[in-house]
Backbone bond lengths (Angstrom), bond angles and torsions (degrees), N, CA, C in turn:
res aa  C-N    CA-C-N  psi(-1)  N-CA   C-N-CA  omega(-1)  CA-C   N-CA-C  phi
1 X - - - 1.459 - - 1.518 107.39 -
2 X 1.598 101.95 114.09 1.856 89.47 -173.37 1.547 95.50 -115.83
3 X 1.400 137.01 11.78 1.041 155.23 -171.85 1.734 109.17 -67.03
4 X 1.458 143.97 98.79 1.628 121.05 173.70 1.244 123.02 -46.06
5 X 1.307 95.15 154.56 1.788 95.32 -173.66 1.850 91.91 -70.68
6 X 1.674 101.22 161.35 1.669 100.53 174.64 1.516 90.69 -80.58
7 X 1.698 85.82 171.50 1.237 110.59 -165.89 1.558 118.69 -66.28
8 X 1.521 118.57 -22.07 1.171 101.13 -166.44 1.690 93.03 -98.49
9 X 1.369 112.07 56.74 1.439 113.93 -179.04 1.459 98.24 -123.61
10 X 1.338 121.05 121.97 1.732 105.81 173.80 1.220 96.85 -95.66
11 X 1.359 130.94 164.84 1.124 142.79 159.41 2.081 111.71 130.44
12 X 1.752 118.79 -137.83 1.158 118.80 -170.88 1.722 81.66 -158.22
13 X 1.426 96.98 173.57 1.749 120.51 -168.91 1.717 83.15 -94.64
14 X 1.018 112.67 -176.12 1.439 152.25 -166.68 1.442 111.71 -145.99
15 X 1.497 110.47 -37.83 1.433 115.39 -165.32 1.244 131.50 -33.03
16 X 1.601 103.73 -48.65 1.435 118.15 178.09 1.611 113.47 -79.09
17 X 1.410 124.39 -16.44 1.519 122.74 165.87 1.440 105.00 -74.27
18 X 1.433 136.48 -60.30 1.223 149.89 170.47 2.061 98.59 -28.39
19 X 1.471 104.21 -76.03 1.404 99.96 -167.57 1.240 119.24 -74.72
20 X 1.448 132.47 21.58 1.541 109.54 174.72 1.667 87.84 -154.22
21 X 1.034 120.26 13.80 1.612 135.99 150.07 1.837 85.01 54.45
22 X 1.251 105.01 40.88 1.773 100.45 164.32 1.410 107.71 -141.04
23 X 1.247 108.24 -175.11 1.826 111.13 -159.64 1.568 98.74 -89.76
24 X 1.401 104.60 126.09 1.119 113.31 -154.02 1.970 111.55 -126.28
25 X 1.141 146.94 154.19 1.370 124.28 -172.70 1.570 102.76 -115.93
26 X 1.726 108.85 127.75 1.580 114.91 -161.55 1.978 84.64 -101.56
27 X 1.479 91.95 133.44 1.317 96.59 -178.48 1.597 117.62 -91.50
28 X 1.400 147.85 122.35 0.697 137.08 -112.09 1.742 91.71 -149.23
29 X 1.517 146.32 129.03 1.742 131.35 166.37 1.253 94.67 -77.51
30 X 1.657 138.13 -20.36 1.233 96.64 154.74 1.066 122.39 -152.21
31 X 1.993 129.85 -178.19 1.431 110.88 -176.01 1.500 135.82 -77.55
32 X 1.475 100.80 -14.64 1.349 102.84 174.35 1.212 121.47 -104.12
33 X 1.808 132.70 152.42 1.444 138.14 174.25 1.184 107.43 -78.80
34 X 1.694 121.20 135.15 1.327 115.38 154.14 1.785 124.93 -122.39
35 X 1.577 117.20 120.49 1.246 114.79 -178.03 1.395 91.56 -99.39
36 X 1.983 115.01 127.29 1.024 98.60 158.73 1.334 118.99 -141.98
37 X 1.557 134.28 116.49 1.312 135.55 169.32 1.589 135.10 -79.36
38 X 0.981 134.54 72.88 1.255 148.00 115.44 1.774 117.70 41.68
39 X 1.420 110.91 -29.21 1.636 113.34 -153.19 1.395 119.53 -143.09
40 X 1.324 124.73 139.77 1.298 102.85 158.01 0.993 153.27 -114.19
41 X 1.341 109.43 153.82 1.667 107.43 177.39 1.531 118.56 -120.32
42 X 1.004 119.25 -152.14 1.539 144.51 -157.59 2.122 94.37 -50.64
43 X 1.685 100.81 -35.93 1.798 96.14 -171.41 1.332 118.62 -96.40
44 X 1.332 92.62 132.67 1.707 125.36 -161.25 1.893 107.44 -29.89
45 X 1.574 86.52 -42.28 1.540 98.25 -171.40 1.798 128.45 -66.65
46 X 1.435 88.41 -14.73 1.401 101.98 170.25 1.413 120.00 100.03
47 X 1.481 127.83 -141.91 1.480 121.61 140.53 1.374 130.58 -87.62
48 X 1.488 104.05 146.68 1.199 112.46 -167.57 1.657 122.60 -151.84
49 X 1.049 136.49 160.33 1.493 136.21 -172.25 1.709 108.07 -147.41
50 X 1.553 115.27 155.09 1.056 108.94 -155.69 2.113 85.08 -142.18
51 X 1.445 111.39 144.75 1.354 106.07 152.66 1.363 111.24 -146.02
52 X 1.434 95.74 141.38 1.716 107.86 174.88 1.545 102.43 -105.71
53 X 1.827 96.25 146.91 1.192 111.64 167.19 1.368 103.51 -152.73
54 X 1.323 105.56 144.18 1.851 102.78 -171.98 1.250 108.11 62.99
55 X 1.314 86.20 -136.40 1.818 101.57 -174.76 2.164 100.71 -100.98
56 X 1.311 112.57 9.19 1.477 108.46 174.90 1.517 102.42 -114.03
57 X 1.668 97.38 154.23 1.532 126.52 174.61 1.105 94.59 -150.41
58 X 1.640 89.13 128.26 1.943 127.19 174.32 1.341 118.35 -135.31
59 X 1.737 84.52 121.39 1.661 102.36 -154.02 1.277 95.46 -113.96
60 X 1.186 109.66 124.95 1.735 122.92 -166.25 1.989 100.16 -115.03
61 X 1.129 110.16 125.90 1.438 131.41 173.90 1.472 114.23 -85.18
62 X 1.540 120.47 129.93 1.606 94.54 -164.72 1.788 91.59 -102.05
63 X 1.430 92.80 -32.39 1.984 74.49 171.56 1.194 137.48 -100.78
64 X 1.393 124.24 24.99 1.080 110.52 166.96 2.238 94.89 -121.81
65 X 1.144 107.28 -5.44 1.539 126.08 -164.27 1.438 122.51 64.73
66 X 1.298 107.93 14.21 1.280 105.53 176.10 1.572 123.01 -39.36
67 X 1.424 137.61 168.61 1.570 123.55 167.92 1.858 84.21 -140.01
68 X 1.112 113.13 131.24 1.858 121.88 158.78 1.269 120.49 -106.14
69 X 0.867 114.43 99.70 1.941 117.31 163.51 1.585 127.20 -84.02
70 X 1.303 113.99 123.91 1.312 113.82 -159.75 1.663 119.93 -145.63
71 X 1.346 121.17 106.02 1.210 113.15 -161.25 1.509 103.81 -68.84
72 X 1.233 106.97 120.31 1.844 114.78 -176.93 1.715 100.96 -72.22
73 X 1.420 133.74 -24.13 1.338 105.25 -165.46 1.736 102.32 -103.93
74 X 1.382 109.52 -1.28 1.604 113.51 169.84 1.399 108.17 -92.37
75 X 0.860 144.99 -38.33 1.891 163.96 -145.02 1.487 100.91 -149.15
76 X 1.213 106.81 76.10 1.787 114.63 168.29 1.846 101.90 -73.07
77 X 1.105 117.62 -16.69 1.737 118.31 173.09 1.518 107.55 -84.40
78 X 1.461 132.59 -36.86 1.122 120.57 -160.84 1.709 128.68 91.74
79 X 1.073 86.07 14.09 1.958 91.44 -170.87 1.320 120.30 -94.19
80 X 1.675 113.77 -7.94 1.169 123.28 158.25 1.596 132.07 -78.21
81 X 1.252 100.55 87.43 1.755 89.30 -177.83 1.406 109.99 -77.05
82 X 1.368 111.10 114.54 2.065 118.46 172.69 1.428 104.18 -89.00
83 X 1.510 133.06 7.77 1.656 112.60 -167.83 1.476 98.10 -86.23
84 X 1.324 156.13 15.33 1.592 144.78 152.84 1.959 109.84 -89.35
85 X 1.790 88.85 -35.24 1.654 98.60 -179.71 1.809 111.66 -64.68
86 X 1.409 113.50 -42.62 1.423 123.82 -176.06 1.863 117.22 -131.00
87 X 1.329 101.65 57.86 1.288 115.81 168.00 1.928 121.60 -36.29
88 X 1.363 84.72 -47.53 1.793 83.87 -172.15 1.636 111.62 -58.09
89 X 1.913 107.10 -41.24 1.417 119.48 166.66 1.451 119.67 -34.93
90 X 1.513 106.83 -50.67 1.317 116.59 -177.20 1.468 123.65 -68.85
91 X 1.569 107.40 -25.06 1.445 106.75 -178.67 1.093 106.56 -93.55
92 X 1.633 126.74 -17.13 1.800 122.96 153.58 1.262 104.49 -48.14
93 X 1.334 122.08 -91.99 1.864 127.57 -151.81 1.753 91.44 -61.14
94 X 1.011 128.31 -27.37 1.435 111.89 163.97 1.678 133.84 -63.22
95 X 1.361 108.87 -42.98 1.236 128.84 143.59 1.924 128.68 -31.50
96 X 1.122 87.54 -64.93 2.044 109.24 159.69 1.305 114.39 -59.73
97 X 1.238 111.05 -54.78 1.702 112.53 178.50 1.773 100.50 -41.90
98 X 1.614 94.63 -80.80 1.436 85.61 179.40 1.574 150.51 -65.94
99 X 1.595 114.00 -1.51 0.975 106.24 133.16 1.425 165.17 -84.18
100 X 1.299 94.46 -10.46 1.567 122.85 154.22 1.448 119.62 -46.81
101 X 1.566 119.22 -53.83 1.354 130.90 -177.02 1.281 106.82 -64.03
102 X 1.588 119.06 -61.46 1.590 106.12 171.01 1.137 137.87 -77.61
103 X 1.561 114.44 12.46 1.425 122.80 171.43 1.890 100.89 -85.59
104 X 1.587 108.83 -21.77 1.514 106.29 -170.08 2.110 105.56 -112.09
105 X 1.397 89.94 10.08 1.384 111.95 178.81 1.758 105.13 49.45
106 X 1.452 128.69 41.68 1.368 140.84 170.96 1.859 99.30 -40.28
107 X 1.719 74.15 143.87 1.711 99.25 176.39 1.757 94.79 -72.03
108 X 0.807 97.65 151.69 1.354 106.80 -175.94 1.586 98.59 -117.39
109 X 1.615 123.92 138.43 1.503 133.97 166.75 1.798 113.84 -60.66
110 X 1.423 94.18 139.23 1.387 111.80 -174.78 1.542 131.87 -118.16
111 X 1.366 136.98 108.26 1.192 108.96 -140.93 1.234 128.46 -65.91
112 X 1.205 136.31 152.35 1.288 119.04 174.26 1.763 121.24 -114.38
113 X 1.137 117.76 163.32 1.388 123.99 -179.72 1.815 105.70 -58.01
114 X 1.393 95.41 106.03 1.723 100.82 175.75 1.705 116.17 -139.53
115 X 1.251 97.42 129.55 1.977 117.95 -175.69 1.766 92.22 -60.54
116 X 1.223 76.43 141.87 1.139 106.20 178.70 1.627 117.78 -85.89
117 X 1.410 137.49 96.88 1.404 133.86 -113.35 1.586 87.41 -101.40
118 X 1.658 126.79 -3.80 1.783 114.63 178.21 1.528 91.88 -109.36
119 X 1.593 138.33 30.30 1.427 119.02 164.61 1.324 86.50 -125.04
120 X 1.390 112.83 156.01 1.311 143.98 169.77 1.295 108.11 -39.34
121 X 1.121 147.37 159.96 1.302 160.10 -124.82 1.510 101.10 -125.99
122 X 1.781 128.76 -34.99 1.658 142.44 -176.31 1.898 72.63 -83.25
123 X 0.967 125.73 -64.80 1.470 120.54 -156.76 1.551 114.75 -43.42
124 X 1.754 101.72 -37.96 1.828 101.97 -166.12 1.425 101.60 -84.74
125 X 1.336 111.77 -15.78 1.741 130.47 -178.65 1.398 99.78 -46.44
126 X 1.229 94.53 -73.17 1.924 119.19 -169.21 1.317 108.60 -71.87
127 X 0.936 132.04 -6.58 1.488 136.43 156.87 1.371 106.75 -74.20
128 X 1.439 113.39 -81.35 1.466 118.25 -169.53 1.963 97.96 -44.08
129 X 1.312 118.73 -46.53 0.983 105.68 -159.28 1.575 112.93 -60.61
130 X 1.629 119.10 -40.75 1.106 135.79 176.68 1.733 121.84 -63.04
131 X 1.380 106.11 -10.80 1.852 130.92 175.80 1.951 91.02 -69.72
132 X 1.692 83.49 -57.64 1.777 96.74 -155.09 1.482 104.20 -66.72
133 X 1.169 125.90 -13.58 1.844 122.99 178.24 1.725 101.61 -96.85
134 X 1.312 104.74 -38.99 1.375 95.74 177.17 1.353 118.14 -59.77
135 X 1.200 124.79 -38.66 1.692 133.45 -173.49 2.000 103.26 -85.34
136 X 1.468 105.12 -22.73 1.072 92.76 169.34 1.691 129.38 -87.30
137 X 1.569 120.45 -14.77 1.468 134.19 158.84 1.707 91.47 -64.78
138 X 1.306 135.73 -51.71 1.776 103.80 -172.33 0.928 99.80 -81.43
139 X 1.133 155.66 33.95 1.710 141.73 -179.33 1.644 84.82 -104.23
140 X 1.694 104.21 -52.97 1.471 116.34 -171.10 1.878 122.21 -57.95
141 X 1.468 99.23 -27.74 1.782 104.09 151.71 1.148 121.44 -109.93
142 X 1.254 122.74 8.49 1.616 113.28 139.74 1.617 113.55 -44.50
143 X 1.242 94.69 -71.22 1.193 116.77 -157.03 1.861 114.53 -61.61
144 X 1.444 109.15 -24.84 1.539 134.82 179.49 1.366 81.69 -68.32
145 X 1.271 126.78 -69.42 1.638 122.24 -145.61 1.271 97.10 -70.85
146 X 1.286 119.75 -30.52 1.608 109.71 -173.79 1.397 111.08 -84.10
147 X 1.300 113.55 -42.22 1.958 88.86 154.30 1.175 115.55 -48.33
148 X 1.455 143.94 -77.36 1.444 147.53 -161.67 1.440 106.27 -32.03
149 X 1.306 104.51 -49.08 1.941 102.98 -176.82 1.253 108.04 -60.81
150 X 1.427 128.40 -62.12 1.451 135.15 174.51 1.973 111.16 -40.81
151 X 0.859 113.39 -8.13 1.331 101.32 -164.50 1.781 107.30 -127.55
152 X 1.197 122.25 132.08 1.247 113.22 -156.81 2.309 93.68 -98.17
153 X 1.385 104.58 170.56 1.341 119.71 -150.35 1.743 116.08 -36.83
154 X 1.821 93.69 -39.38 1.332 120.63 169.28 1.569 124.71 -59.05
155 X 1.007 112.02 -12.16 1.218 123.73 174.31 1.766 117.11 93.20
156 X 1.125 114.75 8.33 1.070 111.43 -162.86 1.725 103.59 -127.40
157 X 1.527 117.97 150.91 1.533 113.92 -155.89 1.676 110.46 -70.66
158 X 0.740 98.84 142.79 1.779 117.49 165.41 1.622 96.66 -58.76
């Protein structure tokens, strides 16, 4: 396949590593990788996004804001956190991160309803439950006011 990828494809081919099973150079619009998740699931840490450049990856936490910097070709595990040792590093790929995201206009993470893991389990219940009625009375004058506007004095629609 010697064809470019279309445009609304980010990334580089493989093709030529794939077909001649030798080391091959994937062309890339740009130099840094970005994984970014948006959502949560099942890990503790929440959402989170990560970018490599060079030999660094900076893994940014969206709820607690943590940022980790970690030289990937010294620490193939990750257990070295360098973001207090090399701050300026961090405010580069941090810098990149975020322009990357609004150049690709990324969903951005939203918080979600989460227990509070040192109260009792009836405790995070009655919380969450008391979150979910509260947000459900403004949904309920949202929604009042937005009839009221639509509808002229008489009661009847515009």
């Amino acid at each position: 396949m010697t064809e470019p990828l279309p445009e609304s494809v980010e990334g580089g081919s493989f093709a030529a590593v794939l077909s001649t099973g030798k080391t091959a150079v994937v062309s890339r619009p740009r130099d840094e990788y970005v994984v970014h998740f948006p959502h949560y699931d099942k890990d503790p840490t929440g959402p989170s996004s990560a970018i490599l450049l060079g030999d660094f990856k900076l893994i940014r936490s969206y709820e607690s804001g943590a940022l980790h910097l970690h030289d990937i070709t010294r620490d193939i595990r990750e257990r070295n956190d360098l973001s207090t040792e090399m701050p300026n590093k961090v405010a580069e790929l941090n810098r990149r991160f975020d322009d990357y995201l609004k150049s690709v206009k990324a969903q951005m993470p939203v918080a979600a309803l989460r227990s509070d893991p040192s109260k009792p389990a009836e405790t995070n219940s009655r919380e969450i439950e008391r979150k979910i009625r509260r947000m459900t009375k403004i949904a309920a004058v949202i929604l009042l006011c937005a009839q009221v506007a639509i509808c002229s004095p008489d009661g009847k629609r515009d």
